[in-house]
C-alpha positions in Angstrom: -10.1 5.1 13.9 -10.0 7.3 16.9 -14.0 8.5 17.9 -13.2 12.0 18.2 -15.8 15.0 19.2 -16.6 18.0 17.1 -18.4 21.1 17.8 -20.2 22.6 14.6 -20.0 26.4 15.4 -21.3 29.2 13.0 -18.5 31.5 11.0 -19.2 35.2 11.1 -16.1 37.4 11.3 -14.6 39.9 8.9 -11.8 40.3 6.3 -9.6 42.9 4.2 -11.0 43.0 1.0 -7.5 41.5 -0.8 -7.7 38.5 1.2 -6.6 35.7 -0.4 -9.0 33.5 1.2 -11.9 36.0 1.1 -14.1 33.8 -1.3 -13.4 30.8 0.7 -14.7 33.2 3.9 -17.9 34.6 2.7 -18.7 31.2 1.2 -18.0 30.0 4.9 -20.1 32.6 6.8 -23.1 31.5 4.1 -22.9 27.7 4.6 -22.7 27.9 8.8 -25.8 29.4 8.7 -27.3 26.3 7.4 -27.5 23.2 9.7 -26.2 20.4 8.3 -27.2 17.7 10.7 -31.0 17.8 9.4 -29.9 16.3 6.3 -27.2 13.8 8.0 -30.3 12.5 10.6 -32.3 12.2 8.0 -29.4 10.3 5.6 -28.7 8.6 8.7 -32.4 6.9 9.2 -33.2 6.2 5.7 -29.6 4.6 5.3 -29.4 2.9 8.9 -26.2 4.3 8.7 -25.0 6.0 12.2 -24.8 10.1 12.0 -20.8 9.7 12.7 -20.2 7.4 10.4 -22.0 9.7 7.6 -20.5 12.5 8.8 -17.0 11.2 8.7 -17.2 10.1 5.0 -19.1 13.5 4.2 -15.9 15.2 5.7 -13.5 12.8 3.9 -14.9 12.7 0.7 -14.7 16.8 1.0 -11.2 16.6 1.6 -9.9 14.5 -0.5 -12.0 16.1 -3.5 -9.1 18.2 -3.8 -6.7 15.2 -4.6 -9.2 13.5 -7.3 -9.6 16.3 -9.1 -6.0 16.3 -9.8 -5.8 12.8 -10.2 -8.6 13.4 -13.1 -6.6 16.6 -14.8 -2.6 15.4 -14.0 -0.5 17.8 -12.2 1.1 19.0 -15.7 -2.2 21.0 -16.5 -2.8 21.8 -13.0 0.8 23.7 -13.3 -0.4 25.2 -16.4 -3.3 27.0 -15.4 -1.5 28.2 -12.4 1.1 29.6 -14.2 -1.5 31.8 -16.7 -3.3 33.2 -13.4 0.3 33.5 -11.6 1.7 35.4 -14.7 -1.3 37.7 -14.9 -1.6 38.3 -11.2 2.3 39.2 -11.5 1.3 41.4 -14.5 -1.4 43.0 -12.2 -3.9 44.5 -14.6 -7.5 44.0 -16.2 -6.1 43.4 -19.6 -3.5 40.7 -18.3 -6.9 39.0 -16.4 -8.7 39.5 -19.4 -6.2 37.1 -21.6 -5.5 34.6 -18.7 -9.1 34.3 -19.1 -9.0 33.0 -22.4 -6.4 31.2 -22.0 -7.6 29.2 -19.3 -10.6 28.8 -21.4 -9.0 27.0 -24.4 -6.6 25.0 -22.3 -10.6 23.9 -20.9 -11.8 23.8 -24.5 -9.2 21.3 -25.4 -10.2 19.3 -21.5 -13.7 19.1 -22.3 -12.7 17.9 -26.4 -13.4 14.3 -26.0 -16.6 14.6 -23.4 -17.9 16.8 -26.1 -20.5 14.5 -28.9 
């Protein structure tokens, strides 16, 4: 692999409130206030492990997270749950929410069946 150079820089801007990543931004401008690299230095001398090396699994293992989850649920449920909040963001009202809501929750309910004693 290529040794390439990052800059870790803070995120404070602002957003329309029906932003579709606006979730993903405020949780964003929370977490840069943080600095990571105490916690990697310190990883990095318990494990004699060197800080780029850490850092590049952190950042892989984040990205692929993604990818296992679905892997773990199968794409077919996946496409379900999308399509309940897809129909009731269509549908565009509270009580439409409400029932993709529970929905979602039995289609979880019947997930979490044979991890439940």
């Amino acid at each position: 692999m290529k040794p390439r150079q990052i800059i870790l820089e803070g995120y404070n801007d602002t957003w329309e409130a029906n932003d579709q990543h606006a979730n993903f931004k405020a949780e964003m401008a929370a977490y840069s206030r943080v600095d990571p690299m105490i916690s990697i230095d310190r990883m990095s001398l318990a494990t004699n492990i060197s800080v780029g090396s850490l850092t590049n699994y952190i950042l892989s293992k984040w990205a692929v997270s993604g990818s296992e989850g679905l892997l773990e649920i199968g794409p077919r449920v996946v496409n379900q749950m999308n399509n309940v909040i897809e129909k009731a963001e269509t549908i565009d009202d509270d009580l439409a929410r409400l029932h993709a809501y529970y929905v979602l929750s039995d289609i979880i309910s019947w997930l979490n069946y044979p991890l439940s004693k």
